[in-house]
Each structure stands twice: as C-alpha cells, then as structure tokens.
C-alpha positions in Angstrom: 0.0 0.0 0.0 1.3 3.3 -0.7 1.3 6.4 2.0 1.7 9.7 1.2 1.5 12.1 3.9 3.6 15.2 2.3 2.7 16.6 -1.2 5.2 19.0 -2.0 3.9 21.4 -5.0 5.9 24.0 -6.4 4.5 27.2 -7.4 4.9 28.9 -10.5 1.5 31.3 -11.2 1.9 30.0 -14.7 -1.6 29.7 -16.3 -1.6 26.5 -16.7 -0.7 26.2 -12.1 -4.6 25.8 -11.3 -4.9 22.3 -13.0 -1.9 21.5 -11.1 -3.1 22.6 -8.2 -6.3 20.3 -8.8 -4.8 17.7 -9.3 -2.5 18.0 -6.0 -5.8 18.7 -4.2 -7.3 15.4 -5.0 -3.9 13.1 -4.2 -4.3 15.6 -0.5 -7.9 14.7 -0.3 -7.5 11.0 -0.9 -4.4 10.3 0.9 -5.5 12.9 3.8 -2.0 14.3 3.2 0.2 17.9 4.2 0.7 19.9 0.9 3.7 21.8 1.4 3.9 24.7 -1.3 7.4 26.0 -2.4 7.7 28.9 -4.4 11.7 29.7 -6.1 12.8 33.6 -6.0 15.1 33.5 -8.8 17.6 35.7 -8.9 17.6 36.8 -12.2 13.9 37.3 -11.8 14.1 39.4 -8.4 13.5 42.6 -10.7 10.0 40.9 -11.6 9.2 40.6 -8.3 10.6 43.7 -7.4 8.2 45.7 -9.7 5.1 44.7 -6.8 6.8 47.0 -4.5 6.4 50.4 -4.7 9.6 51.9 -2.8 11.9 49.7 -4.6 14.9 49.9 -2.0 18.5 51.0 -3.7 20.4 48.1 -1.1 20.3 44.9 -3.2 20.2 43.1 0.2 16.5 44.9 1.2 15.8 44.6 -2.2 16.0 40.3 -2.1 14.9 40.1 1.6 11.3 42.3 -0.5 11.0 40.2 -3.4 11.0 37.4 -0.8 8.7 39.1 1.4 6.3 39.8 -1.7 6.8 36.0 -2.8 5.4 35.1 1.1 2.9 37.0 0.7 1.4 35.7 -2.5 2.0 32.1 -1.5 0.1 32.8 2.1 -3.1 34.1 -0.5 -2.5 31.4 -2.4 -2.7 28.7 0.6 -5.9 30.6 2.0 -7.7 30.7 -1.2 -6.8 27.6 -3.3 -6.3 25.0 -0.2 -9.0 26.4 2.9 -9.5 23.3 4.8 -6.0 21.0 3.6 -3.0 21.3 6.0 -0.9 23.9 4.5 2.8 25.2 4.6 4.3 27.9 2.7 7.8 27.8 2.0 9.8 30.2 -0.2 13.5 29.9 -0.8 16.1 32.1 -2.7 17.6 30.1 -5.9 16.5 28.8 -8.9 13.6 26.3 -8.7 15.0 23.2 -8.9 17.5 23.5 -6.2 14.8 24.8 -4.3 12.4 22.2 -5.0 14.7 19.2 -4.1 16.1 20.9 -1.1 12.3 21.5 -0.1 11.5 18.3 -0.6 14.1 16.7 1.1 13.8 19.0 4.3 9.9 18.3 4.6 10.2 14.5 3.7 8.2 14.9 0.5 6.3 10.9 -0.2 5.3 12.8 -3.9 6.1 16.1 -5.7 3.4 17.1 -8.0 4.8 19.9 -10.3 3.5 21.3 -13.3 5.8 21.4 -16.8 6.3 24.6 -19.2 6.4 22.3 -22.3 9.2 23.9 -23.7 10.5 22.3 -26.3 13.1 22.6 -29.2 15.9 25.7 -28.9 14.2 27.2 -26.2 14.4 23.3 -24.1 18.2 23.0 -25.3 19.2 26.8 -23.7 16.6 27.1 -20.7 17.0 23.5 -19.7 13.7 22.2 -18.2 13.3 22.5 -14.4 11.0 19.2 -14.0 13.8 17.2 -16.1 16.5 18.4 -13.3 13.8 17.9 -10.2 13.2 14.5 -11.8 16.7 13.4 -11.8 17.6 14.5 -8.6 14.6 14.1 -5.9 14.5 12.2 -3.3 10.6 11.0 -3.8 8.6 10.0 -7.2 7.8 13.2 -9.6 4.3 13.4 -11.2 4.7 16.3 -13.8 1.0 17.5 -15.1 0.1 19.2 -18.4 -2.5 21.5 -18.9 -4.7 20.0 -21.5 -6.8 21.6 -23.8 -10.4 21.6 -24.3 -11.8 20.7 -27.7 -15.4 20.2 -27.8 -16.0 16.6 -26.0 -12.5 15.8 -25.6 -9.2 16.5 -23.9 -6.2 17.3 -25.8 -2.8 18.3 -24.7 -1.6 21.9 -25.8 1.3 20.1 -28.1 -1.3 17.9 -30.0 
C-alpha cells in the first residue's frame, strides 16, 4: 500500500498552475496528506518581483529580503484561497527552482512532488533546460509532472497535440 503524507507542490503562477493545483488537491484529499507549497525567488527574476513593491529599495540586500517578502505573501493568499481546509505550509527559498524544489522536498520528507511542466521544447528546451527534467533526476521522492490540457469540444487534448 502506498502512503503519502507530504505533497510538496511547487508554485509557478503560470496559467496552466490551477490544473496543477487540482490535481495536487485530490492526491491531499484521498491520501489525507500535508501539501507543502514551495515557491523559487530566482535571482535573475528578483527585478520581476521587485516591480510589486512600490519603494523599490537601492540596497540589493533589502531589495531580495522584498522580493521574498512579496513571494510570502502571495504564497500565504495562495494557501488561503486555493487549499482552505487541507494542512498547508508555505515555504519560499532564494535560488533557482529546482534547487529549491529538491532541497524542499528533502527537508519536509516529501512521499510525492506534483509539479507542473512549461512544455518547452526545441531551442528554447536546449538553452533554458527544463526545471521538472533536473527535479526529476535529482529528488528524493517519485515526480508526477501534469500538463495542462486543452479543451476541444468533448474531448481533452494536450496543448502540443
């Protein structure tokens, strides 16, 4: 028989996160399982974050410690809105995802990682690299990596059909 008591679900706010999320949901609700969400501040993509605050500080260092702040912030919404009712924690980490995403995983005990993919494929997969490729090879618990399909009339199709 297989027990999962920790779901760990990265967080992305990619379009395509809520049929992630659903899907995370259900595996909480049938296994009666913690979902632990973990949510990457790149560095590269502080400035992104950065752009939610309006006194941008000048100090680098105040200015990670806000694009953190603002990344807690969003994930605690998140948790409140998405997962009312399903043991919830929030955990944001510095670094690109996934370093954070193993690391998170392996701190919390993770039984399952349920991440969502970008689909990326050709040049763009050769230079970017894809993050549930490098989770995959390096986590400490199985990897279930969901696509968003697309709706066509009756049926389901995935978006690179």
């Amino acid at each position: 028989m297989i027990k999962v008591k920790t779901i760990l679900m990265p967080v992305d706010y990619h379009d395509y996160s809520p049929h992630t999320l659903a899907y995370g949901k259900e595996y909480a609700r049938h296994f009666n399982a913690q979902i632990v969400l973990v949510y990457a501040v790149e560095p590269y993509r502080m400035r992104i974050s950065m752009e939610q605050i309006e006194n941008v500080p000048e100090n680098r260092a105040e200015a990670a410690v806000s694009a953190e702040e603002v990344a807690r912030f969003r994930l605690k919404h998140l948790a409140e809105n998405e997962f009312n009712g399903f043991p919830v924690i929030s955990d944001v980490r510095p670094g690109h995802p996934h370093d954070a995403i193993v690391l998170s995983a392996r701190e919390h005990l993770a039984d399952i990682i349920i991440m969502a993919t970008h689909g990326l494929t050709g040049l763009e997969h050769v230079l970017i690299g894809s993050v549930s490729e490098k989770v995959i090879s390096r986590a400490p618990c199985p990897v279930l990596v969901i696509r968003e399909p697309v709706d066509r009339g009756d049926l389901k199709f995935r978006k690179d059909t």
